[in-house]
Biopython code that builds the backbone (N, CA, C, O; Angstrom):
import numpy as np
from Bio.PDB.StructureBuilder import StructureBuilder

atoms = [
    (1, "UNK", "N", (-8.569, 88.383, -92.061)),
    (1, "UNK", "CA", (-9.495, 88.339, -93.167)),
    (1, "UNK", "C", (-10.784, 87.651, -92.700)),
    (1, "UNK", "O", (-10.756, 86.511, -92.236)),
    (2, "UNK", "N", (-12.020, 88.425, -92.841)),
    (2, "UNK", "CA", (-13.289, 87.731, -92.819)),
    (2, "UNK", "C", (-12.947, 86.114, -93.128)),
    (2, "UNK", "O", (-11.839, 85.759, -93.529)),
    (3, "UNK", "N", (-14.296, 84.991, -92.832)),
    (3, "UNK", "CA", (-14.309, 84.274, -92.932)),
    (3, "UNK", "C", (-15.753, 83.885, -92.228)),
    (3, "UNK", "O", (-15.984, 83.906, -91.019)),
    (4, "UNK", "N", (-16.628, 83.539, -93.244)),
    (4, "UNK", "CA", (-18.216, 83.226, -93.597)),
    (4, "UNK", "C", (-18.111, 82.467, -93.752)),
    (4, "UNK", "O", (-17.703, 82.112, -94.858)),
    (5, "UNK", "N", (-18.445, 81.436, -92.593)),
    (5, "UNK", "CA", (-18.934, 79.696, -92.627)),
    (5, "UNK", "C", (-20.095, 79.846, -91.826)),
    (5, "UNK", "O", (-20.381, 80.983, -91.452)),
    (6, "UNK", "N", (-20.957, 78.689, -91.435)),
    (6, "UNK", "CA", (-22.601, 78.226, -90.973)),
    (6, "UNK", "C", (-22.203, 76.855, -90.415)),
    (6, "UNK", "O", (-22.050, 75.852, -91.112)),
    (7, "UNK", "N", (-22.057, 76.914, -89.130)),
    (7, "UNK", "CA", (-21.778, 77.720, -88.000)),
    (7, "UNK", "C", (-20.691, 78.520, -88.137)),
    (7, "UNK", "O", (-19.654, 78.197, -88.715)),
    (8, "UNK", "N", (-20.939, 79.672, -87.557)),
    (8, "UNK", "CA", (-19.817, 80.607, -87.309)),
    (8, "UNK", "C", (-18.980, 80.762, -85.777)),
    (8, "UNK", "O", (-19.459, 80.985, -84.665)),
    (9, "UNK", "N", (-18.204, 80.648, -86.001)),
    (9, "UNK", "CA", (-17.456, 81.132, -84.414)),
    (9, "UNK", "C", (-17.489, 82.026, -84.146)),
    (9, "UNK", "O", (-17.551, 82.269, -82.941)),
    (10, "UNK", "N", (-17.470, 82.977, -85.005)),
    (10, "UNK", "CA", (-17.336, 84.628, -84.581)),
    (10, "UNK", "C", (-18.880, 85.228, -84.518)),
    (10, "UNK", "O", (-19.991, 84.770, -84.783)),
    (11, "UNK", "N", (-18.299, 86.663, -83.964)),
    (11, "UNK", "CA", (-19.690, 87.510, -84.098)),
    (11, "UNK", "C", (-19.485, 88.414, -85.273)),
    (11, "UNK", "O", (-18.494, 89.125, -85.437)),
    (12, "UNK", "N", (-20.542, 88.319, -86.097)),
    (12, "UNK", "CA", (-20.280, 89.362, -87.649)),
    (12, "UNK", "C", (-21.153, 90.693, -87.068)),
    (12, "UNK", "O", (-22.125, 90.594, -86.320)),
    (13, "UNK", "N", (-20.507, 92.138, -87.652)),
    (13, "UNK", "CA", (-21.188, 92.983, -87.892)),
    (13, "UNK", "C", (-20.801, 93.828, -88.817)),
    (13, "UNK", "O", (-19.665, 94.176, -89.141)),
    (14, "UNK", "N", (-22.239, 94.251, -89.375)),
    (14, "UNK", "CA", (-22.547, 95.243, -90.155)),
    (14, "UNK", "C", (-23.046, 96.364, -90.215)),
    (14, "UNK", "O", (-24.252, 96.503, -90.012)),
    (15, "UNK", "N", (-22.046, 97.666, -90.574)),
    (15, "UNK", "CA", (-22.282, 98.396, -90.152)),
    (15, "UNK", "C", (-22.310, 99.468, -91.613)),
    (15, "UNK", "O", (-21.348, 99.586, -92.372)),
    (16, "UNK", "N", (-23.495, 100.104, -91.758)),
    (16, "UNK", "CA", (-23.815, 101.109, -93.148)),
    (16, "UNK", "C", (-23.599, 102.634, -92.904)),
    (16, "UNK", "O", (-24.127, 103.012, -91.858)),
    (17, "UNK", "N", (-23.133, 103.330, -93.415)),
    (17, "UNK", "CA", (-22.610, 104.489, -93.527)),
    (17, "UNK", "C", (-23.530, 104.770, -94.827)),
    (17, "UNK", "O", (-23.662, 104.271, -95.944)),
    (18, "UNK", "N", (-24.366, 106.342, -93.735)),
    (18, "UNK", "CA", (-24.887, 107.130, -95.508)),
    (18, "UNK", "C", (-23.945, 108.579, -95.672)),
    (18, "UNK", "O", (-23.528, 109.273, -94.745)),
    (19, "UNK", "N", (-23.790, 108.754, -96.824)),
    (19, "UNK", "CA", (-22.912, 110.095, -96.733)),
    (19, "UNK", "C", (-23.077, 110.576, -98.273)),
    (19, "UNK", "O", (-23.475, 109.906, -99.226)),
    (20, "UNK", "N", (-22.635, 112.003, -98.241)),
    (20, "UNK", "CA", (-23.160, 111.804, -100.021)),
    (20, "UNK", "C", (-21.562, 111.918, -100.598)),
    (20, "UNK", "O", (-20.532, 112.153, -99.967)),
    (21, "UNK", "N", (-21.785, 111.635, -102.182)),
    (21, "UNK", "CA", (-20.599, 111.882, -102.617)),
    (21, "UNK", "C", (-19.193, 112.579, -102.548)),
    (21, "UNK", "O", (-18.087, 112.094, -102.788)),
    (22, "UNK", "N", (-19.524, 113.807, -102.166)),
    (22, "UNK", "CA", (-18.511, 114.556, -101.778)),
    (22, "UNK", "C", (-17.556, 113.968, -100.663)),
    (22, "UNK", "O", (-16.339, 113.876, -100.818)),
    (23, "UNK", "N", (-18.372, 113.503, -99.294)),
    (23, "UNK", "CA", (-17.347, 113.145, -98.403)),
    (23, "UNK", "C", (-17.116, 111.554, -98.497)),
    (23, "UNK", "O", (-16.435, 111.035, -97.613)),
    (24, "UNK", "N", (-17.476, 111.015, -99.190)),
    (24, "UNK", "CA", (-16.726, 109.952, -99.417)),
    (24, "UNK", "C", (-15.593, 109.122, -99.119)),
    (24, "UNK", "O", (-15.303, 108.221, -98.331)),
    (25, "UNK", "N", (-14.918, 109.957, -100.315)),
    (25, "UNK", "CA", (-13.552, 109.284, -99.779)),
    (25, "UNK", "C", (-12.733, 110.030, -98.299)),
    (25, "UNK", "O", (-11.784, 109.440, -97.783)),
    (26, "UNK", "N", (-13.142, 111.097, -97.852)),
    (26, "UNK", "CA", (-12.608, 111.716, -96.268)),
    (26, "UNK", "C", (-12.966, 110.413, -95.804)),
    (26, "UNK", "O", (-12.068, 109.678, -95.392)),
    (27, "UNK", "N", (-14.561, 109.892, -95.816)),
    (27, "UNK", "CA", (-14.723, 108.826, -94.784)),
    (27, "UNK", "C", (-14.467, 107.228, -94.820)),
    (27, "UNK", "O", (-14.637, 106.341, -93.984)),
    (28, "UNK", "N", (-13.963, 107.247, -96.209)),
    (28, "UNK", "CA", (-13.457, 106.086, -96.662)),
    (28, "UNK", "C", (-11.933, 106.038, -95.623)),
    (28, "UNK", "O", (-11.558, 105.256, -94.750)),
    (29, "UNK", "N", (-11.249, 107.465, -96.318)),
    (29, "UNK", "CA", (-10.014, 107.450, -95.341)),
    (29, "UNK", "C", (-9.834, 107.243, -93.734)),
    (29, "UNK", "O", (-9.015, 106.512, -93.178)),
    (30, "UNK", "N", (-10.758, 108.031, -93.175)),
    (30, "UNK", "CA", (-11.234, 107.915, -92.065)),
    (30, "UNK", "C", (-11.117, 106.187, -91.658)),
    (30, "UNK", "O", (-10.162, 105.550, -91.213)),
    (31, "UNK", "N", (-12.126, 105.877, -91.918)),
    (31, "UNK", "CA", (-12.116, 104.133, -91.669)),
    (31, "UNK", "C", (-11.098, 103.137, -91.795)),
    (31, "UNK", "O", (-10.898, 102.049, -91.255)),
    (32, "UNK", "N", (-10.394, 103.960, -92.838)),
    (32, "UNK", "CA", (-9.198, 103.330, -93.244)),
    (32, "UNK", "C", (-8.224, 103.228, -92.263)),
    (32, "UNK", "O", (-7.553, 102.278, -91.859)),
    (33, "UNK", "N", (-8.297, 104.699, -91.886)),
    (33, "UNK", "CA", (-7.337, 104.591, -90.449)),
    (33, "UNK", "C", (-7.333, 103.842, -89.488)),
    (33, "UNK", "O", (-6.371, 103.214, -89.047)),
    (34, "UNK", "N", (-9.053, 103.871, -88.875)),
    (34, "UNK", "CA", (-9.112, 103.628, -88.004)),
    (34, "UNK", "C", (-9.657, 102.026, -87.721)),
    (34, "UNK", "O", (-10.361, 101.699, -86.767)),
    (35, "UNK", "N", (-9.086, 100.999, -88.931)),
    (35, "UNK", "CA", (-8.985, 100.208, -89.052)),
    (35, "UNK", "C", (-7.512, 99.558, -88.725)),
    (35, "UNK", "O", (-7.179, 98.841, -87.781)),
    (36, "UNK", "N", (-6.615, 100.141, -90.022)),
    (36, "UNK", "CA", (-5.327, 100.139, -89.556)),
    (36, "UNK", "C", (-4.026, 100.742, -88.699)),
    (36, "UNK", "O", (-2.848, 100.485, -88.947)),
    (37, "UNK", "N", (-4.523, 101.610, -87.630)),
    (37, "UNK", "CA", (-4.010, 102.012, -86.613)),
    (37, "UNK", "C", (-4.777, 101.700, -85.162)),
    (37, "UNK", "O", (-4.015, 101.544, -84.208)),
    (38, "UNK", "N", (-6.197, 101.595, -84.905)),
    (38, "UNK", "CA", (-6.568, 100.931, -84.374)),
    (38, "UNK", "C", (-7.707, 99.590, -84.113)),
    (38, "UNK", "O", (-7.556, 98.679, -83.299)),
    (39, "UNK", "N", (-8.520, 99.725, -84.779)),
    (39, "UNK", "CA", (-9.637, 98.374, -84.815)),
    (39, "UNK", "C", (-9.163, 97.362, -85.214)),
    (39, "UNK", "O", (-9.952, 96.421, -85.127)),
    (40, "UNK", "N", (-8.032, 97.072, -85.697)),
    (40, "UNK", "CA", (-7.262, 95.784, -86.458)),
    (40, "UNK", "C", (-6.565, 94.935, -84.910)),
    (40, "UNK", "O", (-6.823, 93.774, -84.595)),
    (41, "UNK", "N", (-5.554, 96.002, -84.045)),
    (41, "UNK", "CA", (-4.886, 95.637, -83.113)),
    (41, "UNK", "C", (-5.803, 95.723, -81.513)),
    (41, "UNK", "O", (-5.206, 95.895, -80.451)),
    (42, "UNK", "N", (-6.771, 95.624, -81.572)),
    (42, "UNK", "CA", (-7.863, 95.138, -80.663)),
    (42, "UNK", "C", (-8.230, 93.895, -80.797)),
    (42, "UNK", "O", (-8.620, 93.292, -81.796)),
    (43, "UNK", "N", (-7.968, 93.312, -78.958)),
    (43, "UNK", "CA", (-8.812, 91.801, -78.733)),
    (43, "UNK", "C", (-9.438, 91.596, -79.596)),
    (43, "UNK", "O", (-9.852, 92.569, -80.226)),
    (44, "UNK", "N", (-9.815, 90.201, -80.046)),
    (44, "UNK", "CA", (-10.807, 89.746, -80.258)),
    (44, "UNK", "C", (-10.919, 90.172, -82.238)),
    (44, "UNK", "O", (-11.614, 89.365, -82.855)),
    (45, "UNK", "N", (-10.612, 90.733, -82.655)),
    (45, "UNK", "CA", (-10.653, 91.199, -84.030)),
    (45, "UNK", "C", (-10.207, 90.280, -84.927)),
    (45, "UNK", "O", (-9.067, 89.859, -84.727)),
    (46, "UNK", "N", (-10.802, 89.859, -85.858)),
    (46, "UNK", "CA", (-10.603, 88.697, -86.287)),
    (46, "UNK", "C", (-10.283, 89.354, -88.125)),
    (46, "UNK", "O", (-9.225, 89.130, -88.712)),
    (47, "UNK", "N", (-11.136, 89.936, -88.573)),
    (47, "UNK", "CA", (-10.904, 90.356, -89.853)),
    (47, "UNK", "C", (-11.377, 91.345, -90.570)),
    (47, "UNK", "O", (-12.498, 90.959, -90.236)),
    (48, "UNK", "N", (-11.660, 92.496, -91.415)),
    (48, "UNK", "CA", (-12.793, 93.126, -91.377)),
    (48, "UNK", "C", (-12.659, 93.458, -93.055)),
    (48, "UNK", "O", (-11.607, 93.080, -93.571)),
    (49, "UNK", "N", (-13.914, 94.315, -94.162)),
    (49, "UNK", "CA", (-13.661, 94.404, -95.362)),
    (49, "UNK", "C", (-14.965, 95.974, -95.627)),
    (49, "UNK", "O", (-16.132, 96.065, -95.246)),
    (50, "UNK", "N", (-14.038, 97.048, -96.471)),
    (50, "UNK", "CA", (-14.680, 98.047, -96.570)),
    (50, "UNK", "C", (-15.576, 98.490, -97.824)),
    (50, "UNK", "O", (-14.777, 98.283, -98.737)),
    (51, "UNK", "N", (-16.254, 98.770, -98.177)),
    (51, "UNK", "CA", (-17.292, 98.057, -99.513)),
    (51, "UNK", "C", (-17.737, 99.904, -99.892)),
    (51, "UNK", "O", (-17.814, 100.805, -99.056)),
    (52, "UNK", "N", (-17.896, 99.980, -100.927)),
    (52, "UNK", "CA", (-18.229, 101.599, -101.161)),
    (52, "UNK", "C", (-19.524, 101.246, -102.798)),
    (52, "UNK", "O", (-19.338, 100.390, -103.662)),
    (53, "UNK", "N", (-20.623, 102.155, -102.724)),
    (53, "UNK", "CA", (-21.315, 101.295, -103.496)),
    (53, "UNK", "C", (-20.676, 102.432, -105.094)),
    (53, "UNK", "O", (-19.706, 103.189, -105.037)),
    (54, "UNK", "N", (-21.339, 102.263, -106.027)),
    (54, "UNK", "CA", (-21.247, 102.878, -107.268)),
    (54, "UNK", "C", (-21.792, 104.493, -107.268)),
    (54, "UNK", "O", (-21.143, 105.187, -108.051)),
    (55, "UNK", "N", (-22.532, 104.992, -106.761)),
    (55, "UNK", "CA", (-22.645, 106.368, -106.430)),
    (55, "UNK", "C", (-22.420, 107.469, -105.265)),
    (55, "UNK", "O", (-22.899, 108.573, -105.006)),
    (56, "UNK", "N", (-21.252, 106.443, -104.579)),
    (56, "UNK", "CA", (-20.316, 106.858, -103.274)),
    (56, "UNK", "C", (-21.376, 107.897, -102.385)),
    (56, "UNK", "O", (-21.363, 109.089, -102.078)),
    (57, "UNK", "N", (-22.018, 107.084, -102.228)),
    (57, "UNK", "CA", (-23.340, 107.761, -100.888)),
    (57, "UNK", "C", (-23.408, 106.744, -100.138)),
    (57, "UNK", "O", (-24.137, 107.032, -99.188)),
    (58, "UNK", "N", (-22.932, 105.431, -100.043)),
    (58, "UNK", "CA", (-23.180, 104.345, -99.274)),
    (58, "UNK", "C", (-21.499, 103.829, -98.887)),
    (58, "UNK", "O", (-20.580, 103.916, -99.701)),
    (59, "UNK", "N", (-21.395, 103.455, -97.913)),
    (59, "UNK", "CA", (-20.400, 102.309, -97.225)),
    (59, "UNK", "C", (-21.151, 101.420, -96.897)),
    (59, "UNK", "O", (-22.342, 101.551, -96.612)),
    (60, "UNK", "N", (-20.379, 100.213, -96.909)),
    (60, "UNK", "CA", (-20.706, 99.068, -95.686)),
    (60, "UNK", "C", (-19.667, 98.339, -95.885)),
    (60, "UNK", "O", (-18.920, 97.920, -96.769)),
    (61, "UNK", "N", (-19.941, 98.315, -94.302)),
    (61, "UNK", "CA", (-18.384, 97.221, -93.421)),
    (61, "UNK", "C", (-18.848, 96.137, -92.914)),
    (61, "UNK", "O", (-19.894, 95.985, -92.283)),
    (62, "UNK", "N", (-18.237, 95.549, -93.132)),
    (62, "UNK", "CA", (-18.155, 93.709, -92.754)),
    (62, "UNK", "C", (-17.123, 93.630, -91.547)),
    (62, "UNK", "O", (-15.990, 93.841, -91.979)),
    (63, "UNK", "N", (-17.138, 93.410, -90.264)),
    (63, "UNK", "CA", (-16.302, 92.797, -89.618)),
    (63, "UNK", "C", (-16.450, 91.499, -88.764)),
    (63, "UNK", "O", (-17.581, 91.014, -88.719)),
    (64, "UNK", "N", (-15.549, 90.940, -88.150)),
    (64, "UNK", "CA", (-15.196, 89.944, -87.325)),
    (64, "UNK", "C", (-14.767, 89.800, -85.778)),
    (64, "UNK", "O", (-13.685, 90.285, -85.447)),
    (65, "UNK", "N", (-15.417, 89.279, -85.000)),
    (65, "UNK", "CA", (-14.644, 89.328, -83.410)),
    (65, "UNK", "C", (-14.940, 87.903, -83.054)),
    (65, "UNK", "O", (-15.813, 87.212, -83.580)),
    (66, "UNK", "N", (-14.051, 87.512, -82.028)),
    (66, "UNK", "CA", (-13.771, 86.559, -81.793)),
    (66, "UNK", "C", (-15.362, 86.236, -80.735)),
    (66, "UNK", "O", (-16.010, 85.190, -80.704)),
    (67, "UNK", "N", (-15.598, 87.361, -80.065)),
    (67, "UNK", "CA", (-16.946, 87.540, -79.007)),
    (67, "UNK", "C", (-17.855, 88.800, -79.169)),
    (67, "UNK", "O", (-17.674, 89.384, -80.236)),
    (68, "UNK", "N", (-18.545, 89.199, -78.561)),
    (68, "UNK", "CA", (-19.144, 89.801, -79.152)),
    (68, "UNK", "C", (-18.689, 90.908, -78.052)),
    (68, "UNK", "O", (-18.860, 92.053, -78.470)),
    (69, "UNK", "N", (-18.280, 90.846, -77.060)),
    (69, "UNK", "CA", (-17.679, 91.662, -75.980)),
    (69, "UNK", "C", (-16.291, 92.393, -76.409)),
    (69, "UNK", "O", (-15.813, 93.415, -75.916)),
    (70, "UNK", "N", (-15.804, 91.634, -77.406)),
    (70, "UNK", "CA", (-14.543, 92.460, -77.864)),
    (70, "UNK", "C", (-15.215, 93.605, -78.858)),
    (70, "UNK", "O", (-15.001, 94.790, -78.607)),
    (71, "UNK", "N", (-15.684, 93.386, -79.509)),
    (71, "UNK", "CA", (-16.897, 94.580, -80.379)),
    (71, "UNK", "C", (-17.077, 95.726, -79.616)),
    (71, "UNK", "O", (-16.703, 96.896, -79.695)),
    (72, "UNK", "N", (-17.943, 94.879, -78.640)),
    (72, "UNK", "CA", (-18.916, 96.252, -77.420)),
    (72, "UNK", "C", (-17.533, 96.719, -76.621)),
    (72, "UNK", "O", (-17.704, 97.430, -75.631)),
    (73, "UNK", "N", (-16.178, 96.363, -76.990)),
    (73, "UNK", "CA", (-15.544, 96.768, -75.617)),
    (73, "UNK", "C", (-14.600, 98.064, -76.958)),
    (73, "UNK", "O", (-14.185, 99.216, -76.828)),
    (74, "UNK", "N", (-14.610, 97.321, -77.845)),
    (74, "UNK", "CA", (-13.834, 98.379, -79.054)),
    (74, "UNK", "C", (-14.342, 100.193, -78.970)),
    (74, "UNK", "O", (-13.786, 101.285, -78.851)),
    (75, "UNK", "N", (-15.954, 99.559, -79.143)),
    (75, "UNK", "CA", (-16.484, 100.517, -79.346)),
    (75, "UNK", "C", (-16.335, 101.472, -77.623)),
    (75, "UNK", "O", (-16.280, 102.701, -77.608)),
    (76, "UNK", "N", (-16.318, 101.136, -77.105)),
    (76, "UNK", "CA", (-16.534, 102.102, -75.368)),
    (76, "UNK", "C", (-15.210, 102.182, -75.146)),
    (76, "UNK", "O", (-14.890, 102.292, -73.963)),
    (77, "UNK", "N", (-14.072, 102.150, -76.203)),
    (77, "UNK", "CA", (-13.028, 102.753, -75.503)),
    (77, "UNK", "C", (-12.463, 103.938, -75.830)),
    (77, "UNK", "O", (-12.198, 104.043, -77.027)),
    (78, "UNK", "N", (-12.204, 104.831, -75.169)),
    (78, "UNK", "CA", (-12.103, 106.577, -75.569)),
    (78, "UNK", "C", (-11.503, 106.668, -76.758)),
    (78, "UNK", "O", (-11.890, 107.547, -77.528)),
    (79, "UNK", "N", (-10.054, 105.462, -77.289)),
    (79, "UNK", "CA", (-9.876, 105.933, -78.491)),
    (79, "UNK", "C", (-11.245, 106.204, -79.922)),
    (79, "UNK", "O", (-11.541, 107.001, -80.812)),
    (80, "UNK", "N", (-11.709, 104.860, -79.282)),
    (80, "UNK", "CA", (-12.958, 105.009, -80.750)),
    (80, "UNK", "C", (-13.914, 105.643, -80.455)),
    (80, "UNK", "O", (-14.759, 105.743, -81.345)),
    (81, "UNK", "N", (-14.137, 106.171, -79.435)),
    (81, "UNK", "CA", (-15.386, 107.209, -79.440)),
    (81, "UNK", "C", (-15.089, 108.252, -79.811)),
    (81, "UNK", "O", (-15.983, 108.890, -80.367)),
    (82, "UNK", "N", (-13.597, 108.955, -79.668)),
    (82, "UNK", "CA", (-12.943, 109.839, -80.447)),
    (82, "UNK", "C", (-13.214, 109.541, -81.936)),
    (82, "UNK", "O", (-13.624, 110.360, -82.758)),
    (83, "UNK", "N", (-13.016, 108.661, -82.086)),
    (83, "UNK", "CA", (-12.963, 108.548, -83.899)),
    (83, "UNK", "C", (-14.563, 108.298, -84.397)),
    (83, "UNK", "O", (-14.921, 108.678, -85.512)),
    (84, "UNK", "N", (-15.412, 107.677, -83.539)),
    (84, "UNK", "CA", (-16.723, 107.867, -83.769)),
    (84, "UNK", "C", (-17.069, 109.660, -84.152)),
    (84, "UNK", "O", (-17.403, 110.195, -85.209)),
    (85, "UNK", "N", (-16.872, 110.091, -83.102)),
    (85, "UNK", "CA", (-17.482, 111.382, -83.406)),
    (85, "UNK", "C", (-16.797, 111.798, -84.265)),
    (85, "UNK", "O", (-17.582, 112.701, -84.555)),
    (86, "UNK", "N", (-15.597, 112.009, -85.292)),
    (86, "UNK", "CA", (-15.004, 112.285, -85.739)),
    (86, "UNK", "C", (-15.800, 111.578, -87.484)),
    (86, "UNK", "O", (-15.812, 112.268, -88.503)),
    (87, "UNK", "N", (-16.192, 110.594, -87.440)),
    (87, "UNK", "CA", (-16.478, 109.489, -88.692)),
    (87, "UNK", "C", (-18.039, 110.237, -88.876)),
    (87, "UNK", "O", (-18.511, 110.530, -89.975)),
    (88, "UNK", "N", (-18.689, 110.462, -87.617)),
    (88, "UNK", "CA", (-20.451, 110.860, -87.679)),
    (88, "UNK", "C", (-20.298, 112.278, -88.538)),
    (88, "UNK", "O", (-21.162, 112.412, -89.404)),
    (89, "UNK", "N", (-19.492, 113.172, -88.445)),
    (89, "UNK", "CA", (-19.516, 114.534, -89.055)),
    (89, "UNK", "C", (-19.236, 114.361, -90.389)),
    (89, "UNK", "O", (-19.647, 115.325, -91.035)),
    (90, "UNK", "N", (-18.527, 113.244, -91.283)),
    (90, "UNK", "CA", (-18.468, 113.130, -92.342)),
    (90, "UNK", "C", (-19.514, 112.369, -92.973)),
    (90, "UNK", "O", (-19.323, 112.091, -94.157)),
    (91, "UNK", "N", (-20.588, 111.972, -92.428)),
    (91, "UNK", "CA", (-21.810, 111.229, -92.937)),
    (91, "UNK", "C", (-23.200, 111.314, -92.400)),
    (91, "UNK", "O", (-23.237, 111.677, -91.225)),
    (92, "UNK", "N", (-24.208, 111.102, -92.890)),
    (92, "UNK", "CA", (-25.370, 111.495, -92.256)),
    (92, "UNK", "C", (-26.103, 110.510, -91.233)),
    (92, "UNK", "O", (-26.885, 111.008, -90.424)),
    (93, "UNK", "N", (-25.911, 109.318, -91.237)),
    (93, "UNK", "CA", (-25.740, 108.371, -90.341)),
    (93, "UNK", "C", (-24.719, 106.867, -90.152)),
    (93, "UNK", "O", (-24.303, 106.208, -91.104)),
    (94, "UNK", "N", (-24.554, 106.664, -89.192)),
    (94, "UNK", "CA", (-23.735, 105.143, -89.021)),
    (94, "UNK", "C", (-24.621, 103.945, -88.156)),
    (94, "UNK", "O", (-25.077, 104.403, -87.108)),
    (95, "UNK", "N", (-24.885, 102.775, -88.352)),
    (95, "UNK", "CA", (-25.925, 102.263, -87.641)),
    (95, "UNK", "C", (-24.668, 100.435, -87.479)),
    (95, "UNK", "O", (-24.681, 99.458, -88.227)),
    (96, "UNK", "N", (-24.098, 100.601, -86.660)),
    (96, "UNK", "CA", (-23.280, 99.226, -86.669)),
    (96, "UNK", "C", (-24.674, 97.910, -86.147)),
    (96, "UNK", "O", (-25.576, 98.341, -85.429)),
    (97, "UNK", "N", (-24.701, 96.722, -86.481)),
    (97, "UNK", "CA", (-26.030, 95.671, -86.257)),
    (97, "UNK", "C", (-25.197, 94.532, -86.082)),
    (97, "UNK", "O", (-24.532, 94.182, -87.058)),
    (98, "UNK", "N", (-25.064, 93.577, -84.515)),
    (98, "UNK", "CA", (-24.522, 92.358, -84.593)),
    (98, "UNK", "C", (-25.425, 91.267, -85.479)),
    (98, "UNK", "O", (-26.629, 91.519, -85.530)),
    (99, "UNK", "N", (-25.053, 90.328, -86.034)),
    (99, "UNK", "CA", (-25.389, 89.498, -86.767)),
    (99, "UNK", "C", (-24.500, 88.144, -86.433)),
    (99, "UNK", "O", (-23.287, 88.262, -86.257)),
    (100, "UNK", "N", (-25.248, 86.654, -86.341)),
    (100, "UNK", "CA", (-25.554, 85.786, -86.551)),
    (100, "UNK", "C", (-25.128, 85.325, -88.172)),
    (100, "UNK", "O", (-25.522, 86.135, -89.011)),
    (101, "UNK", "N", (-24.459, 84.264, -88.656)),
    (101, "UNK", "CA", (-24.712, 83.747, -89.838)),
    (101, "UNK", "C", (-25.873, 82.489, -89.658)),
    (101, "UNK", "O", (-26.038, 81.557, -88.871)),
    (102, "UNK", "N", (-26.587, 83.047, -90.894)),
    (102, "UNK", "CA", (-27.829, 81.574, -90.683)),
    (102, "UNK", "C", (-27.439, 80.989, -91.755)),
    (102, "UNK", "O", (-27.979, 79.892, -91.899)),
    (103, "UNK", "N", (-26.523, 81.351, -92.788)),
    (103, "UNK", "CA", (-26.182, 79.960, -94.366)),
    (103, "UNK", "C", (-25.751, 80.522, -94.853)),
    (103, "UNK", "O", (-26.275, 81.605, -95.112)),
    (104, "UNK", "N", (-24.491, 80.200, -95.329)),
    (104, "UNK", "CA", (-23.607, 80.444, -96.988)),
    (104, "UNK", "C", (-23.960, 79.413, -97.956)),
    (104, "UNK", "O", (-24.424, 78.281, -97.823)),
    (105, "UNK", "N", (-23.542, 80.255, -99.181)),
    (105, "UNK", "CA", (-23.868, 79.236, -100.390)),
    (105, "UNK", "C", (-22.468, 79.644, -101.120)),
    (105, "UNK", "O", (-22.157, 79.125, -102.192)),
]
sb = StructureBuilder()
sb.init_structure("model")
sb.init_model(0)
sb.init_chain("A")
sb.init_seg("    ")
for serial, (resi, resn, name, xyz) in enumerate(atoms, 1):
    if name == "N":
        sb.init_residue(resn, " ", resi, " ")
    sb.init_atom(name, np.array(xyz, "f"), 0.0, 1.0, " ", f" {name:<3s}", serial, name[0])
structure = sb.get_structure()
């Protein structure tokens, strides 16, 4: 499970999915999977949370790594580039952004 403190130990990223209504929930499922069959049981993975807005054209994901090398190493391994290209055809873009926490309230 996420966990948002200032200082942070981990590396946070966020990553937005545009897609329009229709594929939605395919790419909701999609993520779903490939959360709980693989991005969960990868180094370094600390917690992650899937967010869908009110007119199901938007995602955004919240995750957690212990470094920021377990992230960059998730992503370059053939399973998830498989599932990358697989996640890009159900949406019109994906833009993952490492982030820093600078303050919780």
């Amino acid at each position: 499970m996420p966990q948002i403190t200032h200082p942070s130990p981990y590396q946070s990223v966020i990553t937005t999915f545009e897609m329009s209504p229709g594929t939605c929930q395919d790419l909701l499922d999609a993520l779903t999977d490939a959360y709980a069959n693989f991005i969960s049981h990868q180094p370094g993975f600390v917690g992650a949370g899937l967010h869908v807005n009110d007119a199901q054209t938007r995602i955004a994901n919240y995750s957690q790594w212990k470094r920021r090398e377990d992230f960059q190493a998730m992503l370059r391994s053939d399973e998830m580039r498989r599932r990358n290209r697989e996640i890009h055809a159900l949406c019109r873009s994906f833009e993952p952004v490492m982030y820093d926490v600078a303050a919780t309230f």
